[in-house]
C-alpha positions as CSV (number, residue, x, y, z in Angstrom):
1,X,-12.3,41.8,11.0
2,X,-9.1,41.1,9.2
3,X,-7.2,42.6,6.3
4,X,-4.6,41.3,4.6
5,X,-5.4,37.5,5.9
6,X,-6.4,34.8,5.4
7,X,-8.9,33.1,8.2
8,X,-9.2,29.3,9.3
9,X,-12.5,29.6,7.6
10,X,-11.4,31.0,4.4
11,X,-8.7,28.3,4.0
12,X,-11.1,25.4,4.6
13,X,-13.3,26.8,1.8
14,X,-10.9,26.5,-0.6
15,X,-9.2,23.6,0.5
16,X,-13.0,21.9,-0.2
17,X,-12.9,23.4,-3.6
18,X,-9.4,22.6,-3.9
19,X,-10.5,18.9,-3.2
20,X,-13.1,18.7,-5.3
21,X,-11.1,19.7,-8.3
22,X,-8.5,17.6,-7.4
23,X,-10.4,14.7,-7.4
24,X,-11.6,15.4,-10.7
25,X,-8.3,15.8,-12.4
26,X,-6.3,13.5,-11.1
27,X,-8.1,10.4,-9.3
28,X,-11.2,9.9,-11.3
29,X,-10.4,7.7,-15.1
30,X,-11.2,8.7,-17.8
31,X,-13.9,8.0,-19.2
32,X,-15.4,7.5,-15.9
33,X,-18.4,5.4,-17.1
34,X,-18.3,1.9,-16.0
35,X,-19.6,-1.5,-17.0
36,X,-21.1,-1.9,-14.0
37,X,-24.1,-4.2,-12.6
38,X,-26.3,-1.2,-12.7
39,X,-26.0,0.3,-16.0
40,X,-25.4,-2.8,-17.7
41,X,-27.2,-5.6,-16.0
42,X,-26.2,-8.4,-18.9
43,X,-22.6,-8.4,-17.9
44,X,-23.5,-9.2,-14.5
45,X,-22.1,-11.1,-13.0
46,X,-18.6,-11.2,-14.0
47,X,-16.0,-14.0,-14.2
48,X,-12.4,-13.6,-13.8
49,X,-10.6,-16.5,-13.5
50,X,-7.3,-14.8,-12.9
51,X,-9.1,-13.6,-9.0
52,X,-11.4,-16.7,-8.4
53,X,-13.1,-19.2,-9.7
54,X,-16.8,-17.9,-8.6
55,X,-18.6,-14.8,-10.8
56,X,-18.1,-11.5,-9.3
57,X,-21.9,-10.1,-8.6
58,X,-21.4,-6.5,-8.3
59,X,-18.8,-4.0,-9.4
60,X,-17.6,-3.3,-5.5
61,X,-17.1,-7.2,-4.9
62,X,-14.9,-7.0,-8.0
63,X,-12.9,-4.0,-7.1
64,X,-12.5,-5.6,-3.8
65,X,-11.2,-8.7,-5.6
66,X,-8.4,-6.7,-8.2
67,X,-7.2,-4.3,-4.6
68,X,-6.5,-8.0,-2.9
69,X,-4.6,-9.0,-5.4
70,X,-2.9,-6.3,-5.6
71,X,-1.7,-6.5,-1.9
72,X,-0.9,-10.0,-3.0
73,X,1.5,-9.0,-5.6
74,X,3.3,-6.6,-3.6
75,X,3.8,-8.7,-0.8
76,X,5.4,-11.3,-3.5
77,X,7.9,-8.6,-5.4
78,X,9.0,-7.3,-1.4
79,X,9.6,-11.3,-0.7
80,X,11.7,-11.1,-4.1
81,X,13.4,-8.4,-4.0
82,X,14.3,-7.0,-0.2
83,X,16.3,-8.6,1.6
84,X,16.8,-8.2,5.6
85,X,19.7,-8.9,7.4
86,X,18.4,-7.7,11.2
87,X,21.4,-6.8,13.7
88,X,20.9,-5.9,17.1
89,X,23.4,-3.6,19.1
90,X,22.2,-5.3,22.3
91,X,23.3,-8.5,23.6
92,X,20.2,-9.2,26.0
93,X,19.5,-12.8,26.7
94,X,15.5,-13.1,25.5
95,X,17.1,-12.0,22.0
96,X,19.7,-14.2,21.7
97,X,18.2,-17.2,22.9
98,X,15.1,-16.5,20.5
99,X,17.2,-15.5,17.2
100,X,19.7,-18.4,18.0
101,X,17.2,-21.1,18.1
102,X,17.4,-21.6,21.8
103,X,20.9,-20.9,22.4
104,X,22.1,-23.8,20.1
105,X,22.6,-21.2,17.2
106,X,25.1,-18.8,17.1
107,X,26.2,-15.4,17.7
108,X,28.4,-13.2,15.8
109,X,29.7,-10.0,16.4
110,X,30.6,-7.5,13.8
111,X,32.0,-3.9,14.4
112,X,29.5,-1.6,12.6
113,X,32.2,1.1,11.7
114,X,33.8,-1.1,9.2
115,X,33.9,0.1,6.0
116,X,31.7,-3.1,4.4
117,X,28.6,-1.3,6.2
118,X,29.3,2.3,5.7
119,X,25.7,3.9,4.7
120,X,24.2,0.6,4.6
121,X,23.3,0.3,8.2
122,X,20.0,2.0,9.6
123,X,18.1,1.7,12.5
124,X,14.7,0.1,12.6
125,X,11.5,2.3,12.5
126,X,8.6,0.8,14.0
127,X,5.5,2.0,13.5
128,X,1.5,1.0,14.0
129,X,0.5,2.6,10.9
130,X,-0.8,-0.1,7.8
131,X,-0.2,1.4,4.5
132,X,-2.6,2.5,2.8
133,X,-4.6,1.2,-0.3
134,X,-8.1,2.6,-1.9
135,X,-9.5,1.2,-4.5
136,X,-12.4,3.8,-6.9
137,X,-13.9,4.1,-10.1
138,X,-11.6,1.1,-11.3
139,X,-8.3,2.2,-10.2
140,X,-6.0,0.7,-7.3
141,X,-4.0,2.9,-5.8
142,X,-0.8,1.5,-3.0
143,X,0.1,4.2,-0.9
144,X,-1.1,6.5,-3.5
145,X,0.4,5.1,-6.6
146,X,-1.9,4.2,-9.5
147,X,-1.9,0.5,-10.6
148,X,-3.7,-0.4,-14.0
149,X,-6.2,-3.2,-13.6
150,X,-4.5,-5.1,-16.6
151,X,-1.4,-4.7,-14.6
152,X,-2.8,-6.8,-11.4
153,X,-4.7,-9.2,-13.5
């Protein structure tokens, strides 16, 4: 027994109900009734010209079609608006020779502790993990941020 605790299974419990609720406050729209294929079989199938030429068939194929353009449009701000300027603090051979277009490109050195880069240098974080994005009930979400589907299309 324990008194004045909590247990593992206690806190799973209401981190299920906690879920639940969750879910229904924050990630599902409002209304959450859809036009779908199902319910209203007239619509279907869909065309939106702004995605593809060819009808959507189902709701899923559609929502599948507004999250990949959604990656699309991301991809296209980050192009416009980050910029990358990649230094290296190692002068090996493979990476000269491959950033200065087999050795006939150049390399320049810079000292790091000059005021031009103070707080704007950082080192590189690499990582296998894709960012993440879900597409439900109508909404897009990129790495948890809501995206209207107006805004996409």
């Amino acid at each position: 027994m324990s008194f004045g605790r909590f247990t593992k299974e206690d806190y799973a419990v209401a981190r299920e109900k906690a879920t639940r609720k969750l879910e229904a406050m924050f990630m599902t729209p409002f209304p959450s009734k859809r036009f779908d294929e199902v319910s209203f079989p007239g619509l279907w199938p869909v065309k939106e010209l702004r995605l593809r030429p060819e009808p959507f068939a189902t709701t899923a194929e559609f929502d599948r079609g507004v999250g990949e353009r959604a990656v699309e449009l991301v991809g296209e701000l980050a192009d416009r608006s980050v910029g990358i300027f990649s230094l290296s603090r190692v002068l090996n051979e493979p990476m000269r020779a491959y950033n200065s277009n087999s050795h006939a490109g150049l390399v320049v050195g810079f000292n790091e502790n000059h005021p031009l880069f103070a707080g704007s240098c950082f080192e590189v974080e690499y990582s296998d993990t894709p960012f993440k994005v879900s597409s439900n009930d109508g909404w897009v979400r990129i790495l948890g941020a809501t995206i209207r589907y107006k805004d996409i299309l």
